[in-house]
N, CA, C and O atoms as a DFTB+ gen file, in Angstrom:
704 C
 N C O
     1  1       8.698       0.488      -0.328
     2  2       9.416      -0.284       0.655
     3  2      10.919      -0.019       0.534
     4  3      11.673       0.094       1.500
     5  1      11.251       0.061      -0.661
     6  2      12.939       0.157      -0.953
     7  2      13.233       1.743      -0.132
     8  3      14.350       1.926       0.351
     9  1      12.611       2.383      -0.067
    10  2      12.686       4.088       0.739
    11  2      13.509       2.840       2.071
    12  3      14.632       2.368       2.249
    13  1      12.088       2.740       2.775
    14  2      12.322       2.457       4.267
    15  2      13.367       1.568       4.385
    16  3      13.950       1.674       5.464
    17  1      13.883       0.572       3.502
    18  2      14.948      -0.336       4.014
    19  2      16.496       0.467       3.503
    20  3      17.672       0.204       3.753
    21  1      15.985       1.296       2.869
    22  2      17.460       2.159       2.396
    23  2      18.231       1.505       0.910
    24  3      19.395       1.821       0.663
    25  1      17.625       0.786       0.187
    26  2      18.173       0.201      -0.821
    27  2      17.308       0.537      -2.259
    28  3      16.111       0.828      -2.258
    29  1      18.069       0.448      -3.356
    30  2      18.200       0.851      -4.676
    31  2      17.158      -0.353      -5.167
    32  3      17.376      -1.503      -4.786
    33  1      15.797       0.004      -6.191
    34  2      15.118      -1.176      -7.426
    35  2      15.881      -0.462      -8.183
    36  3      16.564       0.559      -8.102
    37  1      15.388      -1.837      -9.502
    38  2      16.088      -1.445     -10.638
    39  2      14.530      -1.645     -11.485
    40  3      13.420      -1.917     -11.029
    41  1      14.917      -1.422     -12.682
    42  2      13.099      -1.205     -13.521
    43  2      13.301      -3.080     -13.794
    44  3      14.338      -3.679     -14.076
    45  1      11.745      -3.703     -13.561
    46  2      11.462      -4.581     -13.543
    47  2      10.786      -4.753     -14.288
    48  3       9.800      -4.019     -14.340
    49  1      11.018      -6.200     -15.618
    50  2      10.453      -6.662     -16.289
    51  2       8.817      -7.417     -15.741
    52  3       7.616      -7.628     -15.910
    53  1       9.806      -7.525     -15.131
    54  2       7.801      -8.548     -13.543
    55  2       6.966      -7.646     -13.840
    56  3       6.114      -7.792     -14.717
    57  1       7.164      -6.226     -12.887
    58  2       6.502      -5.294     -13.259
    59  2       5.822      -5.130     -14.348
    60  3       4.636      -5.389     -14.552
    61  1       6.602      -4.695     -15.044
    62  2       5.628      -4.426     -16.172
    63  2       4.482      -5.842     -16.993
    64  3       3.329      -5.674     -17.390
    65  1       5.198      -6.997     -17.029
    66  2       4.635      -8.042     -16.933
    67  2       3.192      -7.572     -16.180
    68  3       2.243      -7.136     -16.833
    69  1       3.163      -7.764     -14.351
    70  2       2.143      -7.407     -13.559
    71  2       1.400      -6.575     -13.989
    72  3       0.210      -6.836     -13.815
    73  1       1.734      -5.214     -14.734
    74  2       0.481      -4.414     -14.689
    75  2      -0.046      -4.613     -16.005
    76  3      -0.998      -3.852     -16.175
    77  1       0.230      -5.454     -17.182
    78  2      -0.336      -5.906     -17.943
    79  2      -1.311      -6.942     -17.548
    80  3      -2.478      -6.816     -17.917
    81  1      -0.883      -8.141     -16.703
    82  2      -2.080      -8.825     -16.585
    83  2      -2.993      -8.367     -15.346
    84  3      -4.023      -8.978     -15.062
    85  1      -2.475      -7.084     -14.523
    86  2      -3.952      -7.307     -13.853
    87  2      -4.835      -6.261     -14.595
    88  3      -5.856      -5.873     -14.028
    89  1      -4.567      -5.863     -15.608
    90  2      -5.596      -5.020     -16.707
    91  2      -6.304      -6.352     -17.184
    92  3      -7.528      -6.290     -17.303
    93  1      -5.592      -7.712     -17.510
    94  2      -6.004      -8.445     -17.978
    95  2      -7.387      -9.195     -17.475
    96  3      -8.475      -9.583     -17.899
    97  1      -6.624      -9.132     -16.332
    98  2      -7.253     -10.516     -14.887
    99  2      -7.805      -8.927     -14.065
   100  3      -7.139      -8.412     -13.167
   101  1      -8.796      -8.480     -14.458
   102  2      -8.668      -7.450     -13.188
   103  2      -9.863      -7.952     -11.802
   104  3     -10.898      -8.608     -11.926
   105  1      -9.431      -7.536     -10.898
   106  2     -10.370      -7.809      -9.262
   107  2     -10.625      -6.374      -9.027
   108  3      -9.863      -5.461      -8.711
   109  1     -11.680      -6.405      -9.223
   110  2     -12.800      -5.349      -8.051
   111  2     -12.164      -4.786      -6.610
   112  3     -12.095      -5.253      -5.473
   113  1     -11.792      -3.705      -7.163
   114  2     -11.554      -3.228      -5.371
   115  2     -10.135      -2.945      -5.248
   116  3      -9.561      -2.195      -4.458
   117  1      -9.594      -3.807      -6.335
   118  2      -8.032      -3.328      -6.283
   119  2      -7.438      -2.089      -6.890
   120  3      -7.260      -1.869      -8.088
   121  1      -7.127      -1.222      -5.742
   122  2      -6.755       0.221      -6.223
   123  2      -5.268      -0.013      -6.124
   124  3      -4.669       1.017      -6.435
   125  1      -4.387      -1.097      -5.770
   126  2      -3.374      -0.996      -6.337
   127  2      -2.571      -2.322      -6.837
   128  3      -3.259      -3.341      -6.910
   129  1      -1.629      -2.396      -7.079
   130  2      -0.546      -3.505      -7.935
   131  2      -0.679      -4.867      -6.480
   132  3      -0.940      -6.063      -6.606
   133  1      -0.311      -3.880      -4.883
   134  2       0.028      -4.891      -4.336
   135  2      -1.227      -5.575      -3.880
   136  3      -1.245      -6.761      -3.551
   137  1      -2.410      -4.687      -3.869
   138  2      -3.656      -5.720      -3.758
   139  2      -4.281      -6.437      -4.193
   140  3      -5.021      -7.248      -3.636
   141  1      -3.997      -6.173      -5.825
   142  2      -4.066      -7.232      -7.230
   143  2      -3.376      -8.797      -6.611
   144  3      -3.790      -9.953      -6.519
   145  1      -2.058      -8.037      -6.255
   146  2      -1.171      -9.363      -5.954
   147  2      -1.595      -9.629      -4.766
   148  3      -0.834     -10.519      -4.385
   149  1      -2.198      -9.455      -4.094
   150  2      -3.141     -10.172      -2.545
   151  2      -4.189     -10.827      -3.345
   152  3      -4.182     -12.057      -3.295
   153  1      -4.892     -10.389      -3.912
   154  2      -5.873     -11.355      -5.117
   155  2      -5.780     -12.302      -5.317
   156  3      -6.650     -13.144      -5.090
   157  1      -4.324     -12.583      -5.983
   158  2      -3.864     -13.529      -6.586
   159  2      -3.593     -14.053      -5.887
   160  3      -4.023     -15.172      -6.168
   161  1      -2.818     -14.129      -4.492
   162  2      -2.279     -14.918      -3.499
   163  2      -3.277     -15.654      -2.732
   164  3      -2.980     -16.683      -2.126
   165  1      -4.571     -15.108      -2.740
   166  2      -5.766     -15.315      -2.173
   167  2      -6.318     -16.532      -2.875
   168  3      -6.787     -17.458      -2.213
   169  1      -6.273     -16.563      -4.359
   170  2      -6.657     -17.424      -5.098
   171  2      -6.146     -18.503      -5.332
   172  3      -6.588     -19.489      -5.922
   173  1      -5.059     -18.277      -4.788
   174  2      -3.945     -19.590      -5.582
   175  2      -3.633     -20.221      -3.611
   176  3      -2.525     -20.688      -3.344
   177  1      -4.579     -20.138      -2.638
   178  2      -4.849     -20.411      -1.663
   179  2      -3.739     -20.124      -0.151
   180  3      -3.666     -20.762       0.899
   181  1      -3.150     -19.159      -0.526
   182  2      -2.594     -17.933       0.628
   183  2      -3.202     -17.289       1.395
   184  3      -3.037     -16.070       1.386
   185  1      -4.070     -17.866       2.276
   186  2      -4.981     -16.824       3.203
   187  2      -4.199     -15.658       4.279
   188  3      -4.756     -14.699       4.813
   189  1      -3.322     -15.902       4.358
   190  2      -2.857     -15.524       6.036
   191  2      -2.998     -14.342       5.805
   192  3      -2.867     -13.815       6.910
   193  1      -3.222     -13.403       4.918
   194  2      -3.613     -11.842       4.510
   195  2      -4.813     -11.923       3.323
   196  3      -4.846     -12.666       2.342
   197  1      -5.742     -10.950       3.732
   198  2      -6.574     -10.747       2.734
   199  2      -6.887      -9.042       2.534
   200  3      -6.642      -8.031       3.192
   201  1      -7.664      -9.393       1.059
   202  2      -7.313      -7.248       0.648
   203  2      -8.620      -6.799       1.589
   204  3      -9.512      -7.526       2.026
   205  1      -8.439      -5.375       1.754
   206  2      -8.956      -4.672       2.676
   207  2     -10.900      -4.766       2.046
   208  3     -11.795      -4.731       2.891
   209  1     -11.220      -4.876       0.579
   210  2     -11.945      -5.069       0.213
   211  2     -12.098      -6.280      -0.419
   212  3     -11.348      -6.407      -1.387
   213  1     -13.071      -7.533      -0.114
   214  2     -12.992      -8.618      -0.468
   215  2     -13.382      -8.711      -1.778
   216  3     -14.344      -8.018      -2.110
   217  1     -12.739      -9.563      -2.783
   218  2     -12.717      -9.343      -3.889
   219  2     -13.215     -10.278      -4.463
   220  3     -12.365     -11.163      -4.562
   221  1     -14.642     -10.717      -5.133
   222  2     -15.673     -11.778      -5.331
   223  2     -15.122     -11.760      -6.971
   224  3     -14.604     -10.838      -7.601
   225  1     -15.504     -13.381      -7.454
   226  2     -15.700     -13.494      -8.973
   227  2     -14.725     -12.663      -9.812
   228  3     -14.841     -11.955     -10.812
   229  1     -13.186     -13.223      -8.583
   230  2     -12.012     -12.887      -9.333
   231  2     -11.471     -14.138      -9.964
   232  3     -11.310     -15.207      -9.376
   233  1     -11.137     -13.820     -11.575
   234  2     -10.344     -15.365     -11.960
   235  2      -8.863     -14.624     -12.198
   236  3      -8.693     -13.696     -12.989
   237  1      -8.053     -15.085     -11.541
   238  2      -6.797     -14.800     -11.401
   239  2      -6.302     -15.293     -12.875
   240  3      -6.904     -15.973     -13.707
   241  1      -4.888     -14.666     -12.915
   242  2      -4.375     -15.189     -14.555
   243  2      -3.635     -16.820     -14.083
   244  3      -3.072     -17.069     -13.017
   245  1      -3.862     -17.767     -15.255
   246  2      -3.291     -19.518     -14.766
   247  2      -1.817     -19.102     -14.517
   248  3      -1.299     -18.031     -14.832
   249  1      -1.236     -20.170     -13.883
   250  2      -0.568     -20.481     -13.583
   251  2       0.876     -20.436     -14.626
   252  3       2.015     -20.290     -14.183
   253  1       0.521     -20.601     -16.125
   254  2       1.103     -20.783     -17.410
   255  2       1.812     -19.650     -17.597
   256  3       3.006     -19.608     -17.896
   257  1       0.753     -18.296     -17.343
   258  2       0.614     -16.651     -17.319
   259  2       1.625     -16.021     -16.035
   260  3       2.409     -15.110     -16.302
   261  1       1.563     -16.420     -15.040
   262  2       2.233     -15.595     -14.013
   263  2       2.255     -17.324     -12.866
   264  3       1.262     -17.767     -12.288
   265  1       3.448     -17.859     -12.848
   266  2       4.152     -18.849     -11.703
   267  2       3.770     -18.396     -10.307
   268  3       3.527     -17.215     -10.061
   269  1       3.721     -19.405      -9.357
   270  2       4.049     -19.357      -7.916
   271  2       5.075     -18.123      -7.685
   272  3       4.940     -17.016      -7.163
   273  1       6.146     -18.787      -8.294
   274  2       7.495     -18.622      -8.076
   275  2       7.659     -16.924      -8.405
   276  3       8.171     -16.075      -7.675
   277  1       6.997     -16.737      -9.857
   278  2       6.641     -15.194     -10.111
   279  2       5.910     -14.025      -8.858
   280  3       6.243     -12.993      -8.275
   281  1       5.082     -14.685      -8.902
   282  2       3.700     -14.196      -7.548
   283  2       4.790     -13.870      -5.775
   284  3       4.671     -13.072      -4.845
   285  1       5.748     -14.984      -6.103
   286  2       6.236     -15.035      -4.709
   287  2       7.278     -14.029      -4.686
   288  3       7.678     -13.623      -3.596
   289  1       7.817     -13.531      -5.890
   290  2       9.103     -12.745      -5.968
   291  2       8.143     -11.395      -6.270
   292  3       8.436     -10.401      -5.605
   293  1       7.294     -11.302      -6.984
   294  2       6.926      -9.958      -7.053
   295  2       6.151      -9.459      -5.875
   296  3       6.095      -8.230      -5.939
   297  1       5.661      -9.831      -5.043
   298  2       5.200      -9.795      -3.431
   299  2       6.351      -9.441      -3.006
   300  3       6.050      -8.989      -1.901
   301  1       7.587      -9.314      -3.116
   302  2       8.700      -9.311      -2.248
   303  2       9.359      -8.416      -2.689
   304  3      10.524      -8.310      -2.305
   305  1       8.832      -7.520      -3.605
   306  2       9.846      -6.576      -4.816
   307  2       9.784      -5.542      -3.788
   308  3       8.918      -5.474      -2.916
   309  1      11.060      -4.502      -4.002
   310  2      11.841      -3.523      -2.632
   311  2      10.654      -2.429      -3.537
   312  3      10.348      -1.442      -2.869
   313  1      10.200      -2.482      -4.486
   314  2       9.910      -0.810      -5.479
   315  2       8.172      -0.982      -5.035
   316  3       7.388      -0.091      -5.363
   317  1       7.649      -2.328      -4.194
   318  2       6.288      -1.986      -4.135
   319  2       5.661      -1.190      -2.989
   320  3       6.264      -0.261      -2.452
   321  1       4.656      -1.509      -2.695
   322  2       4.245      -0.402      -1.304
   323  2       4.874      -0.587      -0.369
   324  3       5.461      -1.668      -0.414
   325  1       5.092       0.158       0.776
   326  2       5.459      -0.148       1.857
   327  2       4.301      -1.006       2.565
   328  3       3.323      -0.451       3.065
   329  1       4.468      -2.324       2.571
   330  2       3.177      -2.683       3.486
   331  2       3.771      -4.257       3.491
   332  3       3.684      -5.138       2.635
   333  1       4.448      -4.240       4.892
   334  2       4.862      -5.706       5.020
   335  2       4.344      -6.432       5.363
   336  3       4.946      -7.499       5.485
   337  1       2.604      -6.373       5.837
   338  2       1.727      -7.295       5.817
   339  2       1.729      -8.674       4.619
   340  3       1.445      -9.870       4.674
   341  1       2.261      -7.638       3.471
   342  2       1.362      -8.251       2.364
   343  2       2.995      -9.905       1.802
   344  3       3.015     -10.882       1.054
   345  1       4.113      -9.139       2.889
   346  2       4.957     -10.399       2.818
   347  2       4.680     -11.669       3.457
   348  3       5.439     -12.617       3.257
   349  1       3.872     -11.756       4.052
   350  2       3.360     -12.675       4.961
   351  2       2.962     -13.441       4.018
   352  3       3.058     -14.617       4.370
   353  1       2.326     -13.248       2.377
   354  2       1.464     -13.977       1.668
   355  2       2.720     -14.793       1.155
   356  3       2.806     -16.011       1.309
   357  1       3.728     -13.989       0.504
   358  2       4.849     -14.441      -0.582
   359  2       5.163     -15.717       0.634
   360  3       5.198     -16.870       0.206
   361  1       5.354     -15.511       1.927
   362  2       6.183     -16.974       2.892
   363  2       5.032     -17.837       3.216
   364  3       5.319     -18.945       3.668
   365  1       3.703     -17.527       3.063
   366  2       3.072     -18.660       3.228
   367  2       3.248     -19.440       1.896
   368  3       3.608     -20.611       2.018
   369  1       3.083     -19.048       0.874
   370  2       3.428     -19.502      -0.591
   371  2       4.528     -20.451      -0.274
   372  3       4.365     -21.642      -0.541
   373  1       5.559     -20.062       0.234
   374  2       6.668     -20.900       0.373
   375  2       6.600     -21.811       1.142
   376  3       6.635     -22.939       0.649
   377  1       6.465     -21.657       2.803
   378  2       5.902     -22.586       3.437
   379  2       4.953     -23.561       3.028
   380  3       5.164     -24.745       3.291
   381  1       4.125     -23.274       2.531
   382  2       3.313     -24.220       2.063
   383  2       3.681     -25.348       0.963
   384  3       3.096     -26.406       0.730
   385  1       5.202     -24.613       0.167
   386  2       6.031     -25.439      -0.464
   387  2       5.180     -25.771      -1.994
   388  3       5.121     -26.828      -2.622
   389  1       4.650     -24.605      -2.256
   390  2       3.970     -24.507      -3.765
   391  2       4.722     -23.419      -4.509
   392  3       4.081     -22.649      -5.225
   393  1       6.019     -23.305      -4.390
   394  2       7.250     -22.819      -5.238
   395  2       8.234     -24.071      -5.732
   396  3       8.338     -25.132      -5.115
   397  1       8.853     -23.780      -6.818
   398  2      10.007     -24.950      -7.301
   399  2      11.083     -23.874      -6.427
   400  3      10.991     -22.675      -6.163
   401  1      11.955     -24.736      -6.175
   402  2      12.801     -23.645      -5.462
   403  2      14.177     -23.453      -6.356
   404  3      15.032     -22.617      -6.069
   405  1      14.243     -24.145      -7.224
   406  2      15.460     -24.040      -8.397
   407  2      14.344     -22.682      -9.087
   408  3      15.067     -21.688      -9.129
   409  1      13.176     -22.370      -9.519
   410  2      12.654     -21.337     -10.233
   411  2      12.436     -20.146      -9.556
   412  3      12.315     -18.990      -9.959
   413  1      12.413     -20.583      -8.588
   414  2      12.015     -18.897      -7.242
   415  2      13.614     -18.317      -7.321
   416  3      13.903     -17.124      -7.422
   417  1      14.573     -19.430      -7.250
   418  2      16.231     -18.741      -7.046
   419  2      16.396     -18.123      -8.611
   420  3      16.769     -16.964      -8.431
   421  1      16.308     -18.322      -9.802
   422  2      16.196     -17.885     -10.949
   423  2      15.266     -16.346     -10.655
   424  3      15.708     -15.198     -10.613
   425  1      13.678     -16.891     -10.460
   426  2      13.331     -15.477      -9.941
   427  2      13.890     -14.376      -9.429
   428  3      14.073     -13.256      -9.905
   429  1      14.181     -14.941      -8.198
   430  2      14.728     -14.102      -7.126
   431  2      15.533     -13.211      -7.405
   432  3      15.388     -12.015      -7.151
   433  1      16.935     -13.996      -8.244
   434  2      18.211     -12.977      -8.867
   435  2      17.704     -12.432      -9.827
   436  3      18.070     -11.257      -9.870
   437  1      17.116     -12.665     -10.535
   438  2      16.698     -11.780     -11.760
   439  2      15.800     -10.375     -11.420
   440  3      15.671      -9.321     -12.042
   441  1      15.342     -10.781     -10.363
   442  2      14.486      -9.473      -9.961
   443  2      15.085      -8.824      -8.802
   444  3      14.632      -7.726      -8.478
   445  1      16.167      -9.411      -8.036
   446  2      17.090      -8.858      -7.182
   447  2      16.234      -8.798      -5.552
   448  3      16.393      -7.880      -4.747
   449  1      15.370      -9.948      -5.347
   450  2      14.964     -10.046      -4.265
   451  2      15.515     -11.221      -3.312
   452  3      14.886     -12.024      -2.622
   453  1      16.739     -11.072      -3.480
   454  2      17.467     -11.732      -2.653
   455  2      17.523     -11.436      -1.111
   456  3      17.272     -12.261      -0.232
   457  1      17.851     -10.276      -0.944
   458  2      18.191     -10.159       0.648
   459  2      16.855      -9.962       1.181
   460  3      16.776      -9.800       2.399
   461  1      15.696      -9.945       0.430
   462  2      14.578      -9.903       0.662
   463  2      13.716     -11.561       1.475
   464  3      13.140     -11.779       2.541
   465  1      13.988     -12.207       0.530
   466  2      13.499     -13.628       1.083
   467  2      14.952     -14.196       2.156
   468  3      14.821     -14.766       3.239
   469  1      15.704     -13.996       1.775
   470  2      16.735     -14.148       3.359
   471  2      16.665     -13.899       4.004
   472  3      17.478     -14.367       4.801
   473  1      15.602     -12.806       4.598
   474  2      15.427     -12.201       6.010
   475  2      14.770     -12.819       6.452
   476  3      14.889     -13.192       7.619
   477  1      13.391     -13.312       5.318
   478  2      12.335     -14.138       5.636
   479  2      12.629     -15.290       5.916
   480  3      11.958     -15.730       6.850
   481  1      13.439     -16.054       5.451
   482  2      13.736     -17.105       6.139
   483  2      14.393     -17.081       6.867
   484  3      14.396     -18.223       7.327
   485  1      15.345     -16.257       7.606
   486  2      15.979     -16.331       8.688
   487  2      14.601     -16.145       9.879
   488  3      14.571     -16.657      10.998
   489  1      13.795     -15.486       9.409
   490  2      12.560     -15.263      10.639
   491  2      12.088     -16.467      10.428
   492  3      12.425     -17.185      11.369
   493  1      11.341     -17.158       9.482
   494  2      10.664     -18.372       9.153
   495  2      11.238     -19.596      10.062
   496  3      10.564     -20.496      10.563
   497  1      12.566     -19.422      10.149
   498  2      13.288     -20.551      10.556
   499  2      13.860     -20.716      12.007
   500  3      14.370     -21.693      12.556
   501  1      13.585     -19.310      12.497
   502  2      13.425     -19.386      14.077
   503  2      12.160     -20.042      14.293
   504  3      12.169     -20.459      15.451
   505  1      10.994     -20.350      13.674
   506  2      10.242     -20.909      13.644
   507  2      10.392     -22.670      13.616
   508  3      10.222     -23.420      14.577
   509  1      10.676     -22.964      12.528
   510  2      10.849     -24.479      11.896
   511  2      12.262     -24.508      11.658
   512  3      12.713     -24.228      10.547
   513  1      12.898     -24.787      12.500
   514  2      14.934     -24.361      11.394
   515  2      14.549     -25.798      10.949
   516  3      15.526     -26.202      11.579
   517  1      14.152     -26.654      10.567
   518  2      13.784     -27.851       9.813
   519  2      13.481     -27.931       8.166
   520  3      13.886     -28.674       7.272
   521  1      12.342     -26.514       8.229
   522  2      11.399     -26.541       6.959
   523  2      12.485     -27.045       5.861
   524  3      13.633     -26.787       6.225
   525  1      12.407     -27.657       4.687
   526  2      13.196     -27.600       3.476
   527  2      13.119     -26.337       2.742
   528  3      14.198     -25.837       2.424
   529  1      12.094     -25.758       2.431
   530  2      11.995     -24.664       1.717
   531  2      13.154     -23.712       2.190
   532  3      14.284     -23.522       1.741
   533  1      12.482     -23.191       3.241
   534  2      13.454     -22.140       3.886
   535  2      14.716     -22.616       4.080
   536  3      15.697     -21.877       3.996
   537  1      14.783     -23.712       4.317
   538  2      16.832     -24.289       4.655
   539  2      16.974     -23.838       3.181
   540  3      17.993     -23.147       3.162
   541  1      16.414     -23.897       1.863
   542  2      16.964     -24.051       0.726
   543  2      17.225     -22.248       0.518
   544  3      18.267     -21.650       0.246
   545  1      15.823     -21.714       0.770
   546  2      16.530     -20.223       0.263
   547  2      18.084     -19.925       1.167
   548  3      19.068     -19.491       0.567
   549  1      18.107     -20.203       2.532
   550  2      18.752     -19.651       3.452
   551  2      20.615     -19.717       2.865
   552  3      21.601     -18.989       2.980
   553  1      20.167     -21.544       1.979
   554  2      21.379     -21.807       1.485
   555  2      21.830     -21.193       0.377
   556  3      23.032     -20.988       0.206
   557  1      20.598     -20.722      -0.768
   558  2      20.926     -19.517      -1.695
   559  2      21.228     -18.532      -2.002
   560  3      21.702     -18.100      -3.052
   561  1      20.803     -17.808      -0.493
   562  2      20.862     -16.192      -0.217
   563  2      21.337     -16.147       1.517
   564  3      21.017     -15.151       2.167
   565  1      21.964     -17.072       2.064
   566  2      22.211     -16.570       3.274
   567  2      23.178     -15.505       3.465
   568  3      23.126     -14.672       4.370
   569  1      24.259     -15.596       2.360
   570  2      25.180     -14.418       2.520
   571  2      24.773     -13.122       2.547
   572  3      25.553     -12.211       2.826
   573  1      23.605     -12.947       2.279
   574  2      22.981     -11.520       2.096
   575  2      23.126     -11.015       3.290
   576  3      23.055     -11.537       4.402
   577  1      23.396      -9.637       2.850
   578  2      23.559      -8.550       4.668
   579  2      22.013      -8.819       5.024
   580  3      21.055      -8.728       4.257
   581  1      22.015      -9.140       6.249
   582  2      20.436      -8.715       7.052
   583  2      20.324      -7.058       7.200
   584  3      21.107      -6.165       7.524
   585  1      19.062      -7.123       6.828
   586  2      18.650      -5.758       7.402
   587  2      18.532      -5.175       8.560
   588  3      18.105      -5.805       9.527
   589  1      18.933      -3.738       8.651
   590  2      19.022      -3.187      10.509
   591  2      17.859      -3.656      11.820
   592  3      17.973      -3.640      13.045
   593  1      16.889      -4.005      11.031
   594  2      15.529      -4.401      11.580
   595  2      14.805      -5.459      10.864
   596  3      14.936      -5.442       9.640
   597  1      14.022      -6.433      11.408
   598  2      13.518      -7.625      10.527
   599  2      12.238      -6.939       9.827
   600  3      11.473      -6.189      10.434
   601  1      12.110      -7.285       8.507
   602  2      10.957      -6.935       7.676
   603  2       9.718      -7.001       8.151
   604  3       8.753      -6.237       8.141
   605  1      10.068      -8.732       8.830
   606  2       8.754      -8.701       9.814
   607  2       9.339      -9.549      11.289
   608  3      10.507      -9.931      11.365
   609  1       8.454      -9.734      12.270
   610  2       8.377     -10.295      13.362
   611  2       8.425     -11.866      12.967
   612  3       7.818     -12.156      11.936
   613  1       8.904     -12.641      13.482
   614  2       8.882     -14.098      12.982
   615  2       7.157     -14.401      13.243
   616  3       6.419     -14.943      12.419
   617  1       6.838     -14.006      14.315
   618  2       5.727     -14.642      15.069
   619  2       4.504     -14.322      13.687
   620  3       3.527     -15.041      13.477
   621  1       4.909     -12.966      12.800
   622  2       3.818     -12.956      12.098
   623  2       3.884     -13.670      10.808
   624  3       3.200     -13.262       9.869
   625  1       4.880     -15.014      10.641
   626  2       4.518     -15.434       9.710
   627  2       4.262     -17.268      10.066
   628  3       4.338     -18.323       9.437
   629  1       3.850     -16.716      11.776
   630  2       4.032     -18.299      12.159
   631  2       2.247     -18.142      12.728
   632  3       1.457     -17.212      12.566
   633  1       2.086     -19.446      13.414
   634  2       0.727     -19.657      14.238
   635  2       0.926     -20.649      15.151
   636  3       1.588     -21.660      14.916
   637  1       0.188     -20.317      16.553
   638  2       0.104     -20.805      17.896
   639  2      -0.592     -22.234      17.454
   640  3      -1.683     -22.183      16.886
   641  1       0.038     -23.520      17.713
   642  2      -0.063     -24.707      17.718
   643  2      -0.728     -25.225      19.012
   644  3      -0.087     -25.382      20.051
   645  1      -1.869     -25.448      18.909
   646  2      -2.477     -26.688      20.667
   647  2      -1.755     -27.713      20.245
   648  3      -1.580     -28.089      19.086
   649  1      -1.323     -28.169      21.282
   650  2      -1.020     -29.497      21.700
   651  2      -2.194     -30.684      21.733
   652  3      -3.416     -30.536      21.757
   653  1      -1.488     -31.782      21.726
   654  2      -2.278     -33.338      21.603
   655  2      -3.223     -32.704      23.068
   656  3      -2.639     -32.217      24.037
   657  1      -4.455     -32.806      22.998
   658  2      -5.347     -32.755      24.111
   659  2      -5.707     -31.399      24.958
   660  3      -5.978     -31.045      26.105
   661  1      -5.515     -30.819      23.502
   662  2      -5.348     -29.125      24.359
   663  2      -4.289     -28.563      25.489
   664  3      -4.241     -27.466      26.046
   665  1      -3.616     -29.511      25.591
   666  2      -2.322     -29.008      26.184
   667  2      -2.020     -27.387      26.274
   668  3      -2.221     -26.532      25.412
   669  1      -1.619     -27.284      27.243
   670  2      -0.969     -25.458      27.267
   671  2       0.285     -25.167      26.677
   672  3       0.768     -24.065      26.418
   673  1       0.811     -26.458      26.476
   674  2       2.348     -26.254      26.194
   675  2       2.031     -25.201      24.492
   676  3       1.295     -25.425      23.531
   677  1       2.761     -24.342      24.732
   678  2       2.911     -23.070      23.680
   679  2       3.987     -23.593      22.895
   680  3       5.091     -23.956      23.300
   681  1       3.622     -23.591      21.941
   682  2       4.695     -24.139      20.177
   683  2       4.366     -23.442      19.326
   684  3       3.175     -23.133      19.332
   685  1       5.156     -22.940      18.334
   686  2       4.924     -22.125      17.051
   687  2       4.934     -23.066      16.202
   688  3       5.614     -24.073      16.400
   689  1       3.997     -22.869      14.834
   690  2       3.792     -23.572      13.591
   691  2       4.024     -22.373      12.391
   692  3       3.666     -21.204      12.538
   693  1       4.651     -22.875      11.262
   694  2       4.565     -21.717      10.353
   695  2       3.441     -21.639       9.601
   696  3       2.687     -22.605       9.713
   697  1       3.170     -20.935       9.005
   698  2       1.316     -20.705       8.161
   699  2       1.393     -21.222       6.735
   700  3       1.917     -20.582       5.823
   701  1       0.842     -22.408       6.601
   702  2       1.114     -23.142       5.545
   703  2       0.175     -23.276       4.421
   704  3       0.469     -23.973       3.450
């Protein structure tokens, strides 16, 4: 991903962390780091993406082992695949508001995925400019340059809301 957005990783302790425990915790089917981490996102109840091969009688590593807050920053790392599907998982995580957000900002700088979740919430929040989560990253990392192009489409980290009585009236919800 860091190719396509034009920006520099640096070697990551996460990383290496990650590929120790999914030797540990391993899932069936996962031929790579970021589908391990769809696994995990899957498990710890992030649906809005699932791996291309469904991955049965996976026990993910606890919570003790690898954080929300971990899971949500290494989903977001510039050095993993190019596949911005799989960001959709790290903002439902957030949306859903199962990150501390004082530990994701610790995360975040330490692993240098700052301008990374700022984009996301700038998309997130054309959605909800309400959410707390996202007001909070936006206030941590808003100074970050935006990127020439959004990582993703807002719409794909949101969902079409019916109205009281099936109403037509069209509203976006974020994926929680």
């Amino acid at each position: 991903m860091a190719q396509r957005l034009g920006i520099a990783c640096h070697v990551s302790p996460l990383r290496f962390k990650l590929k120790r425990l999914a030797k540990e915790y391993p899932a069936r089917g996962s031929a790579t780091l970021e589908e391990w981490l769809a696994a995990v996102a899957n498990a710890r109840g992030a649906r809005v993406v699932f791996p291309l091969i469904p991955v049965s009688n996976f026990l993910p590593p606890p919570e003790d082992k690898l954080s929300n807050e971990e899971l949500t920053v290494a989903i977001c790392q510039p050095q993993g695949l190019d596949n911005p599907q799989i960001l959709r998982l790290a903002a439902q995580l957030i949306s859903a508001q199962l990150v501390d957000m004082e530990k994701l900002k610790l995360a975040a700088e330490r692993e240098l995925v700052e301008r990374v979740l700022a984009e996301l919430a700038r998309q997130a929040l054309r959605v909800e400019p309400a959410h707390p989560a996202w007001q909070a990253i936006l206030r941590f990392f808003g100074n970050e340059i935006p990127f020439r192009e959004p990582l993703l489409h807002w719409t794909r980290l949101a969902e079409p809301a019916i109205g009281l009585r099936h109403e037509n009236k069209l509203r976006w919800r974020l994926v929680a």
